[in-house]
TIKE-585348 format. One record per residue (C-alpha): x, y, z. Coordinates in nm, 4 decimals, decimal comma, padded with zeros to 6 digits. Layout:
# residues N
(atom (X; Y; Z))
...
This chain:
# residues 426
(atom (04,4652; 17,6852; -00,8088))
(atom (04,5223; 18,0552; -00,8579))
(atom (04,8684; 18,0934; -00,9980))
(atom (04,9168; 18,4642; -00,9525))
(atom (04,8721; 18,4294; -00,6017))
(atom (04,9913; 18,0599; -00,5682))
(atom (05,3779; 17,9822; -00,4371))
(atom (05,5700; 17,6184; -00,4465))
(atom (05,4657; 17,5707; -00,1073))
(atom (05,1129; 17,5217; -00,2380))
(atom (05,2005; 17,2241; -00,4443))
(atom (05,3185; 17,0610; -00,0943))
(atom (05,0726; 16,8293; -00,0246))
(atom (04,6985; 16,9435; -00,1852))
(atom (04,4492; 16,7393; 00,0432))
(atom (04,2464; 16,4678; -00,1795))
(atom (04,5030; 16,4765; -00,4474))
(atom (04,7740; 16,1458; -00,5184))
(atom (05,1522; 16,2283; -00,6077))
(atom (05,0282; 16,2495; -01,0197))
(atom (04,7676; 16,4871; -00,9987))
(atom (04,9567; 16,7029; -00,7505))
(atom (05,2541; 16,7060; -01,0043))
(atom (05,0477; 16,7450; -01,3314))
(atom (04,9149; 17,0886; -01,1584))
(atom (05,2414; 17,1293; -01,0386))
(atom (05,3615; 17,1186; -01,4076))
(atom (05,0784; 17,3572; -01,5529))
(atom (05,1827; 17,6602; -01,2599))
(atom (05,5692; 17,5901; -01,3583))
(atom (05,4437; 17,6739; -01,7593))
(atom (05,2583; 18,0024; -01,6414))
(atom (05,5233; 18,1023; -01,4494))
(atom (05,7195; 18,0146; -01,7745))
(atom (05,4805; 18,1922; -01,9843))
(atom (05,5636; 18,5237; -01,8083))
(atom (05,9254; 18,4903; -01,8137))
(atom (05,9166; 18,4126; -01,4148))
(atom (06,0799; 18,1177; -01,3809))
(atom (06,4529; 18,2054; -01,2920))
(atom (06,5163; 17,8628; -01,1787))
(atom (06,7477; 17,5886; -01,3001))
(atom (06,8993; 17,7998; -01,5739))
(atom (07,1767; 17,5977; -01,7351))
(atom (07,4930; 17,6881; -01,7700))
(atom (07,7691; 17,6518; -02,0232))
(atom (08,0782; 17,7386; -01,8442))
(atom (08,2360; 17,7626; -01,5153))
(atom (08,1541; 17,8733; -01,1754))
(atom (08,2969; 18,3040; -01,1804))
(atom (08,1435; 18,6777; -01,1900))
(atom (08,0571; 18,6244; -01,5614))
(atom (07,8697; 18,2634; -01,6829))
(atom (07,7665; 18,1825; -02,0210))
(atom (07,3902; 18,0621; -01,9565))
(atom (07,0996; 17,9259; -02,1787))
(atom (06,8056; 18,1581; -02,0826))
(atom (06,4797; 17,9938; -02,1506))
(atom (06,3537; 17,9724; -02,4778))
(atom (06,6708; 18,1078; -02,6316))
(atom (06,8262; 17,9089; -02,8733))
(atom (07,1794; 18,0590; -02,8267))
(atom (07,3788; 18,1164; -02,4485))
(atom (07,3716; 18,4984; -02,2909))
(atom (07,6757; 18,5896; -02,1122))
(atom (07,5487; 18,7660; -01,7620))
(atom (07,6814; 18,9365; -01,4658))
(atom (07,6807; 18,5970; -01,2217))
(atom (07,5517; 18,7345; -00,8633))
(atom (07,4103; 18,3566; -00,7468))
(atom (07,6895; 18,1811; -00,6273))
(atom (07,8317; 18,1264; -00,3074))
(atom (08,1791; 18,1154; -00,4251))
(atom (08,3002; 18,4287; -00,2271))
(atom (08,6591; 18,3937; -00,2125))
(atom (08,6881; 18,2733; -00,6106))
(atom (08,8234; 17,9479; -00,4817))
(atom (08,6489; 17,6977; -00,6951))
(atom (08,8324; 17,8399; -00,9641))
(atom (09,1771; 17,8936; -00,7579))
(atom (09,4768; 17,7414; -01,0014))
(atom (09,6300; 17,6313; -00,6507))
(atom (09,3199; 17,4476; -00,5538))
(atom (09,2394; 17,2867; -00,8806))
(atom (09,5643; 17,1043; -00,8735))
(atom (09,5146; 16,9888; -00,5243))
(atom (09,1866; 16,8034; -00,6622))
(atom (09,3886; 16,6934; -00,9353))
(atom (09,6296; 16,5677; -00,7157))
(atom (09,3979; 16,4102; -00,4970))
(atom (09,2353; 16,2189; -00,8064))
(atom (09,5438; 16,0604; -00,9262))
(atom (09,6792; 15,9110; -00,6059))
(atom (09,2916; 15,7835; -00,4548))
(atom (09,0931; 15,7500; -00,8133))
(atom (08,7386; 15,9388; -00,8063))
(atom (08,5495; 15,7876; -00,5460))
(atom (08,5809; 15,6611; -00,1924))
(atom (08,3545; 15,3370; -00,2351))
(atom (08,2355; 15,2480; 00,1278))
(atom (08,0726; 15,4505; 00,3542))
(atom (08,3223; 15,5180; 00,7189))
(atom (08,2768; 15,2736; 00,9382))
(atom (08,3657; 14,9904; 00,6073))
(atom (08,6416; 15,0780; 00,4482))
(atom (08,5466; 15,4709; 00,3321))
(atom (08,7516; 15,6523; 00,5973))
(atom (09,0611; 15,7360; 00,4033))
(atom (09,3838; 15,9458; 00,5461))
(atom (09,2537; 16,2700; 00,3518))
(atom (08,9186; 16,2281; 00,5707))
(atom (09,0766; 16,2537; 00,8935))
(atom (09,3297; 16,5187; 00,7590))
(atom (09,0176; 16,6978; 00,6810))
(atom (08,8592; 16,6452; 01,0049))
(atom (09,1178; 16,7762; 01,1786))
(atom (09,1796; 17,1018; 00,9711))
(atom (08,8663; 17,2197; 01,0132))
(atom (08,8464; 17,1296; 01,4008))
(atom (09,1759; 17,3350; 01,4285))
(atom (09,0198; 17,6384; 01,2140))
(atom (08,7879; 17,6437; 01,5124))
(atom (09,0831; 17,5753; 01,7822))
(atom (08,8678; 17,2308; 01,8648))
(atom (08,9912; 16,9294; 01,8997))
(atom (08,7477; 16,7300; 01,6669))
(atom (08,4912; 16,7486; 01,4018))
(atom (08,2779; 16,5001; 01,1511))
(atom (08,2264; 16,5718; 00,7971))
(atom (07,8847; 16,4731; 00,6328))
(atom (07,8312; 16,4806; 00,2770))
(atom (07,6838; 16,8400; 00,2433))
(atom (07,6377; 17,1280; 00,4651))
(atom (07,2876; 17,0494; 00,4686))
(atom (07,3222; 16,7039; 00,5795))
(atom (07,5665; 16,8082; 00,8529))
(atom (07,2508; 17,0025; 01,0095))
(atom (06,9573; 16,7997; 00,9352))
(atom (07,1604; 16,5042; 01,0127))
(atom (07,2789; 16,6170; 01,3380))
(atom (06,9879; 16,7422; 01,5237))
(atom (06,8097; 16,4354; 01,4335))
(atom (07,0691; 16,2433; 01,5892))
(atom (07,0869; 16,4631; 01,8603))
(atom (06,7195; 16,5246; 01,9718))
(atom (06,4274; 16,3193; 02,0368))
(atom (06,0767; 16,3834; 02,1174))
(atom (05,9085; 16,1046; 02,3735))
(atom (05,6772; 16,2668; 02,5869))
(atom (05,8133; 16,1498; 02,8946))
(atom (06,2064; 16,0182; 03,0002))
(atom (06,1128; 15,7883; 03,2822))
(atom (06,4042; 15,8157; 03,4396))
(atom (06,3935; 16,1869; 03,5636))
(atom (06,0376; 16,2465; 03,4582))
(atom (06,0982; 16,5508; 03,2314))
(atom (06,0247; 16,5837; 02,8883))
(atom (06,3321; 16,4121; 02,6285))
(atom (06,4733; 16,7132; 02,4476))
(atom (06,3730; 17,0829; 02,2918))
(atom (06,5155; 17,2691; 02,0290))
(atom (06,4716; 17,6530; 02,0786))
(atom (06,4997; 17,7668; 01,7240))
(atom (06,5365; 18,1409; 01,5462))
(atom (06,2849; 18,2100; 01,2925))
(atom (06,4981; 18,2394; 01,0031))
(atom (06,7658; 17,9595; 01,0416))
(atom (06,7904; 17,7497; 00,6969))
(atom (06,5389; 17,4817; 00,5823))
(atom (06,8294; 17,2267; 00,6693))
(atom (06,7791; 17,3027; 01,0549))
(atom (06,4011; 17,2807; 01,0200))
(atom (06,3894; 16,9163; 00,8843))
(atom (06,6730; 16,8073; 01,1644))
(atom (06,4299; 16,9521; 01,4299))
(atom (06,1309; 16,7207; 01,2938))
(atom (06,2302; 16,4473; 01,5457))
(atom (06,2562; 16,6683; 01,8738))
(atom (06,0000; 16,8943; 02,0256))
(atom (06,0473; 17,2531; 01,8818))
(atom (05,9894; 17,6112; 01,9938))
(atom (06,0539; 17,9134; 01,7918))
(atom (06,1431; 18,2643; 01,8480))
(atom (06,1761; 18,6010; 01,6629))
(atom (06,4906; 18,6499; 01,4620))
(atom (06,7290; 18,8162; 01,6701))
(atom (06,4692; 18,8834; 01,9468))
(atom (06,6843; 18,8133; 02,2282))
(atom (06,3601; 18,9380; 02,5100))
(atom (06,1519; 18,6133; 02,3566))
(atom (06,4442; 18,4367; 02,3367))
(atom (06,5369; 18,4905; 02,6926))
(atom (06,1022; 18,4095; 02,7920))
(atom (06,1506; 18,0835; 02,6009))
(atom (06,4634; 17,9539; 02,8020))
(atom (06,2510; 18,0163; 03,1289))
(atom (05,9918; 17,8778; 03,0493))
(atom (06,2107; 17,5789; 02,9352))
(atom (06,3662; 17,5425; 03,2264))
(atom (06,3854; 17,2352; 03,4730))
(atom (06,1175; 17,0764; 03,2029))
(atom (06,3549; 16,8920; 02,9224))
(atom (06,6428; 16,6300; 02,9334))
(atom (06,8813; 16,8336; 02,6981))
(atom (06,8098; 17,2132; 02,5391))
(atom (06,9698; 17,3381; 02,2402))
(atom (06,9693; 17,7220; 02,1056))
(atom (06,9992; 17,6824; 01,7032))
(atom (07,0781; 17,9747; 01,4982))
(atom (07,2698; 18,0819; 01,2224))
(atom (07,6097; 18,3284; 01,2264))
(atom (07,5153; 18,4871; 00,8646))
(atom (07,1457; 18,4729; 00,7789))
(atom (07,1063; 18,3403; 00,3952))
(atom (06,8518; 18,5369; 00,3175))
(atom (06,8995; 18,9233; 00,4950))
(atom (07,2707; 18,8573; 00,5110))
(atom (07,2726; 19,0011; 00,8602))
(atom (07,4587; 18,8453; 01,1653))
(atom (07,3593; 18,6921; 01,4928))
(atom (07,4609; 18,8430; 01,8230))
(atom (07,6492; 18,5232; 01,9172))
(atom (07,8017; 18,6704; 02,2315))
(atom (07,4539; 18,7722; 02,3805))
(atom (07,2730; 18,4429; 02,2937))
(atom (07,5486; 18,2372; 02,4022))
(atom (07,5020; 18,3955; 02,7580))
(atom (07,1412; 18,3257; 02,7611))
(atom (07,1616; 17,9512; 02,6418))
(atom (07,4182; 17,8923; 02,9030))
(atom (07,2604; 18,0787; 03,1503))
(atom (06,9585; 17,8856; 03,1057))
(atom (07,1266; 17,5181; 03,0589))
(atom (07,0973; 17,4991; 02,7330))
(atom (07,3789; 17,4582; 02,4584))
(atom (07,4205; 17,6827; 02,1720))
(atom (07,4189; 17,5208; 01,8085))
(atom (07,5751; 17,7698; 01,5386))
(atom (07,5286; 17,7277; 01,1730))
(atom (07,7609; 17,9631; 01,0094))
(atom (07,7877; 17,8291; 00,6778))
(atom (07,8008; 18,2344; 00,4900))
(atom (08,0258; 18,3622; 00,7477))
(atom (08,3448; 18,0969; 00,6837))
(atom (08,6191; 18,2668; 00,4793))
(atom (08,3954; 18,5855; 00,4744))
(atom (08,3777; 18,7686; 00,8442))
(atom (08,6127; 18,7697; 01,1312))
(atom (08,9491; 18,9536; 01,1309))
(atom (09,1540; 18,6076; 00,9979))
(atom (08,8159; 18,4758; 00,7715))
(atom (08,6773; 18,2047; 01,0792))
(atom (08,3622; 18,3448; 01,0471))
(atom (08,0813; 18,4645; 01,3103))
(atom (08,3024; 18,2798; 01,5359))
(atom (08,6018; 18,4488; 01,5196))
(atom (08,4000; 18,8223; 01,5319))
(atom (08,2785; 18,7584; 01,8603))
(atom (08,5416; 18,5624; 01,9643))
(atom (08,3110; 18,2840; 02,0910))
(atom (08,5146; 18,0183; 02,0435))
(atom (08,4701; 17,8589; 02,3585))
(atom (08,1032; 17,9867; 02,3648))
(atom (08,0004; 17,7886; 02,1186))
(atom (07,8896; 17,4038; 02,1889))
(atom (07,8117; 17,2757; 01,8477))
(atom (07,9389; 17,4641; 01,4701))
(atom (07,7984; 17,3780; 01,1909))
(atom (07,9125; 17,4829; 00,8186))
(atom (07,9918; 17,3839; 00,4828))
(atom (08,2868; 17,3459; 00,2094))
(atom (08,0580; 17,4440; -00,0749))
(atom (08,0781; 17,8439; -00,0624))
(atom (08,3687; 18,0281; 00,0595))
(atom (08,5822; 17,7122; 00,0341))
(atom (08,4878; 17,6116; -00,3606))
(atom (08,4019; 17,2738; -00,3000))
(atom (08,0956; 17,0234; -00,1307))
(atom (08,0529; 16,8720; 00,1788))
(atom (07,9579; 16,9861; 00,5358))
(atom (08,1034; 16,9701; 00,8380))
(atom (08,0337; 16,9750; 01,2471))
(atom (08,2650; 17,0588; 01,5015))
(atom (08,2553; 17,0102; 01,9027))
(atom (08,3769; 16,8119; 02,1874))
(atom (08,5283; 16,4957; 02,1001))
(atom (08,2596; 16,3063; 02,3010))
(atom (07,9805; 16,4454; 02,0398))
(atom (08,1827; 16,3863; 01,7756))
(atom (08,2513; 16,0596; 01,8481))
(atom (07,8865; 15,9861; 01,9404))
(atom (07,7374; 16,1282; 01,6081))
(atom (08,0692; 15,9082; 01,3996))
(atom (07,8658; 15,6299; 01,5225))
(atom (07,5082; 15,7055; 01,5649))
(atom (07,4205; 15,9175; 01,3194))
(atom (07,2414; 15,7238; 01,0216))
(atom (07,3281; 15,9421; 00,7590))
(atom (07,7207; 15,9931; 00,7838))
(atom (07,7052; 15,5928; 00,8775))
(atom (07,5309; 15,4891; 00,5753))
(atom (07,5871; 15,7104; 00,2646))
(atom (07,9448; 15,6383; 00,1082))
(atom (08,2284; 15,9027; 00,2068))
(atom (08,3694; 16,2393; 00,0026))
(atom (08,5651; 16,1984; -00,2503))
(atom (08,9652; 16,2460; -00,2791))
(atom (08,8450; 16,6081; -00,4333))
(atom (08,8254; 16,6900; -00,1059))
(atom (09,1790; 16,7024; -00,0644))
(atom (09,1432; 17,0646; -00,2314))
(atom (08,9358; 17,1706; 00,0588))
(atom (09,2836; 17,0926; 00,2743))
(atom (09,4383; 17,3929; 00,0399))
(atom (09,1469; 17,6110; 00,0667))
(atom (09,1457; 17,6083; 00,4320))
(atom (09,5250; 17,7027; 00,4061))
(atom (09,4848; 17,9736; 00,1031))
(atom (09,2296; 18,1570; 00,3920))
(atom (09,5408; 18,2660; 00,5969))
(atom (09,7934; 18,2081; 00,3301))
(atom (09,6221; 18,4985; 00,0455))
(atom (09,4229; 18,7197; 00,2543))
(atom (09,4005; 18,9667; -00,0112))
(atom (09,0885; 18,7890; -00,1358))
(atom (08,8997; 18,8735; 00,1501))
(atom (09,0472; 19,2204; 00,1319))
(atom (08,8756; 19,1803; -00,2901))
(atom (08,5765; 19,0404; -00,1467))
(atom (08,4628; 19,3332; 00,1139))
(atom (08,5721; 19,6242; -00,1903))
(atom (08,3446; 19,4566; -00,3878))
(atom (08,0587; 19,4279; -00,1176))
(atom (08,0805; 19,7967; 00,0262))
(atom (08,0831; 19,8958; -00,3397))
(atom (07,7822; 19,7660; -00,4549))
(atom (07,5793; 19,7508; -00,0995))
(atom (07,7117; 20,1757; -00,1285))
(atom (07,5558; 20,1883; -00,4858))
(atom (07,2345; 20,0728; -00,4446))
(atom (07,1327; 20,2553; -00,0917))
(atom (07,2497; 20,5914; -00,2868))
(atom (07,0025; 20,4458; -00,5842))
(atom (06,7570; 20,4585; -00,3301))
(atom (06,7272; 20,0393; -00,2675))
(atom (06,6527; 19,8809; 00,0780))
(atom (06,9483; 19,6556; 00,1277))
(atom (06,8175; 19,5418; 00,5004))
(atom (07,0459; 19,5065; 00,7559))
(atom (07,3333; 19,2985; 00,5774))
(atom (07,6794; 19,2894; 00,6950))
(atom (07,7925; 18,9941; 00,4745))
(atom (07,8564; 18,9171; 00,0954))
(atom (07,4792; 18,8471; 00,0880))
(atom (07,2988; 19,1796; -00,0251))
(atom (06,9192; 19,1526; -00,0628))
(atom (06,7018; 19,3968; -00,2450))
(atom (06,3702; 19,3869; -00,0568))
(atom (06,0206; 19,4956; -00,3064))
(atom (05,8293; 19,3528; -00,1161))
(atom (05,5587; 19,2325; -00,4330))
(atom (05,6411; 18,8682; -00,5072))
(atom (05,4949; 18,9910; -00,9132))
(atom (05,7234; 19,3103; -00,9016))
(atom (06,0199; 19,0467; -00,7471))
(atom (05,9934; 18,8700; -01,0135))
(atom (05,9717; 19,0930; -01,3002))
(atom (06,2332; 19,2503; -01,1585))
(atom (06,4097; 18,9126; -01,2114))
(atom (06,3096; 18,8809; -01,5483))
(atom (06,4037; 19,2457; -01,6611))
(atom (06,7615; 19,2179; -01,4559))
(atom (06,8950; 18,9269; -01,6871))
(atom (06,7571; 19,0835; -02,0340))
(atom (06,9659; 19,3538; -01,8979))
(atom (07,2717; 19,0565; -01,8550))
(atom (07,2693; 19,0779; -01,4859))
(atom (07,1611; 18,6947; -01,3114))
(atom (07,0448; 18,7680; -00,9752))
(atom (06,7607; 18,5280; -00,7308))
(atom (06,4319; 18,5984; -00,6711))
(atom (06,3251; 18,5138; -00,3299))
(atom (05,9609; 18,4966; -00,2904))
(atom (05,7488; 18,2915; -00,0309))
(atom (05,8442; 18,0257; 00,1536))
(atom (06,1916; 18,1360; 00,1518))
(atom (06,0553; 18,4413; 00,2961))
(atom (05,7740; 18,6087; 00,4213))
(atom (05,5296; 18,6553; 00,1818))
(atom (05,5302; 19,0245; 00,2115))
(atom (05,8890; 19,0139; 00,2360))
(atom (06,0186; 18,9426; -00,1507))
(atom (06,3279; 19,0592; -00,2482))
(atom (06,6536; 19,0024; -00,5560))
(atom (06,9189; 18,8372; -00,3545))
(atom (07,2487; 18,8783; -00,4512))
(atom (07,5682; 18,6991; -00,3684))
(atom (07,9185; 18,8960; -00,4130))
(atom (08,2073; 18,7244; -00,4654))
(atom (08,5829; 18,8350; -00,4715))
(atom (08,6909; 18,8391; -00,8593))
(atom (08,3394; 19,1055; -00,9856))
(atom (08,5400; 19,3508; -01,1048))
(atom (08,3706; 19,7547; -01,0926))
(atom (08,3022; 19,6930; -01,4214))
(atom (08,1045; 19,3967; -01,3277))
(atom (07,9121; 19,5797; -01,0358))
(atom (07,8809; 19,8880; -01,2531))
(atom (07,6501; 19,7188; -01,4521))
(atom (07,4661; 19,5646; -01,1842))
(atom (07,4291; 19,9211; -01,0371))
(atom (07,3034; 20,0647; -01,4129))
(atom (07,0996; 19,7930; -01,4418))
(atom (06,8633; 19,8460; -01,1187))
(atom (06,8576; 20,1928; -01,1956))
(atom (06,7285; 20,1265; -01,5178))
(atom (06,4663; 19,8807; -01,3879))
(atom (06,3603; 20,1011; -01,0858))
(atom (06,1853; 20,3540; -01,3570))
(atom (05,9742; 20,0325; -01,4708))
(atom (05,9056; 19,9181; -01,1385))
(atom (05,9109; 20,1648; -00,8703))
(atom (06,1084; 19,9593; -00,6601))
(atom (06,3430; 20,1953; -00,4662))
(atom (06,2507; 20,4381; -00,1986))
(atom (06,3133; 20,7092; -00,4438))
């Protein structure tokens, strides 16, 4: 294997090779990418989720403190003192665990609360939580969609999922099971040539996107796609885990911006970024909630959240109740996404807390990586598969407690790089 041009996908599944041999090679490209101070993965830290971590940098023997720009925790509220003591609260009345899965004695009051909070965020009537936000899509669309060739009662094809390019991984494993066409991101011309030539041929269609792209930050035009899915007879699916406590006038997201609440069939999200906690949710029509509470293997079968949940109830609240940290949040990203187009960067078309840095070189990606925390700053490097191969960039996350003097260093620091690298348009 050639590591400089080699990527994790590689290490997949290497024909001839057993599970050992693939992961003894696997091994020797994670200690080259080591050698060259490349790996910016799985760094452990020593403190807290916030703008500033204490982290043990490999092959230090003492932690760094660093600029944090990696976490999803827009809104601060991991960290929120009224949260916390909702968890805390939660812990001492329940314990720490749920012990059963739902349908045997794991549904607990704080559950259904839960259910129905975030089914009223949306101004539905009913929602399901799964375990994480990536279960609540995988799991879903398996349960969902199937993929016989034939339905013998109306001779069409079972079911087709119509899928944007760049939705997350989680939506590409819960398509697996169903038969699966793709279209540009954003391109709403292929999109529209895929729902004809869909139509009249499959049992049930669904249109899967995402409101806030993970990786460019930029936004679906919900409004527009939702016309063509319906138009077409197919539903609309929207994933808009980055948008939640981020976008929309009153922090409901992707949603709320295009008002499509009633445009939407199926929403997807998760309780681990803007809300400072774990878990996923789905939200629709009581009949497919109801449905996937009893058909879908993995909420059925894996044991239930636990009471720490019950600070999700006081997030959800704190999103109408403290604005201002939305208000923090969208200084902070104008601020920095200002900065670095004056430096010269390509920031894409974001128009979320997610602000990418596109190089385009996977090797200049991640030196850039590598030169970005000796300069204290802890960003991502997003190389192939995540993206294109040609497409690299530093992805940063912005939350609502960096301070200037936090982004000011971010700002210095890229500047400072940029004469190394060459990375700007500049």
């Amino acid at each position: 294997m050639d590591f400089e041009k080699a990527s994790f996908k590689d290490y997949e599944n290497i024909e001839g090779w057993d599970i050992y041999a693939t992961a003894l090679e696997f091994e020797k490209y994670l200690d080259y990418l080591r050698s060259k101070g490349h790996l910016n993965y799985r760094i452990e830290s020593l403190t807290r989720v916030g703008p500033e971590m204490n982290l043990m940098l490999p092959g230090d023997d003492h932690p760094s403190w660093m600029v944090c720009l990696v976490s999803n925790d827009y809104l601060g509220f991991s960290q929120h003192r009224r949260i916390k003591d909702a968890v805390i609260k939660g812990a001492e009345m329940f314990g720490t665990g749920s012990g059963a899965s739902p349908a045997i004695g794991g549904h607990f009051v704080y559950h259904k609360q839960l259910e129905n909070k975030i089914a009223g965020f949306y101004k539905k009537k009913d929602a399901i939580l799964y375990t994480t936000g990536y279960t609540a899509n995988s799991a879903t669309l398996q349960c969902l969609l199937h993929k016989d060739d034939k339905d013998r009662n109306n001779n069409k094809r079972n079911d087709l999922a119509i899928v944007d390019m760049n939705v997350h991984a989680s939506v590409y494993e819960g398509v697996l099971t169903t038969n699966v066409k793709t279209f540009l991101h954003n391109d709403l011309e292929m999109l529209e040539q895929v729902l004809k030539n869909a139509r009249d041929k499959y049992r049930t269609k669904m249109v899967i996107i995402d409101g806030v792209y993970s990786q460019d930050g930029d936004i679906a035009p919900i409004d527009q796609i939702a016309d063509l899915a319906h138009r077409y007879g197919a539903l609309l699916v929207v994933d808009d885990a980055h948008g939640i406590g981020v976008l929309g006038k009153t922090g409901r997201g992707v949603i709320e911006m295009y008002d499509a609440y009633e445009k939407v069939d199926i929403i997807t999200g998760t309780f681990s970024k803007a809300l400072g906690n774990i878990g996923g949710y789905v939200v629709a029509r009581p009949e497919i909630i109801t449905y996937l509470k009893y058909q879908s293997k993995q909420h059925l079968f894996s044991t239930t959240a636990t009471p720490a949940i019950m600070g999700i109830l006081k997030a959800i609240d704190l999103v109408d109740e403290e604005p201002q940290w939305k208000d923090r949040l969208w200084e902070n990203i104008n601020y920095l996404k200002t900065g670095l187009i004056g430096l010269g960067f390509d920031v894409g078309a974001t128009a979320s807390a997610v602000i990418p840095v596109k190089v385009g070189d996977i090797h200049k990606t991640l030196e850039a990586g590598k030169l970005l925390l000796k300069r204290g700053v802890y960003t991502n490097p997003i190389m192939y598969p995540a993206v294109s191969k040609k497409n690299a960039r530093i992805r940063m996350n912005v939350m609502a407690t960096h301070t200037q003097v936090h982004l000011d260093k971010v700002l210095n620091s890229f500047g400072e790089i940029d004469r190394q690298l060459h990375i700007s348009n500049k």
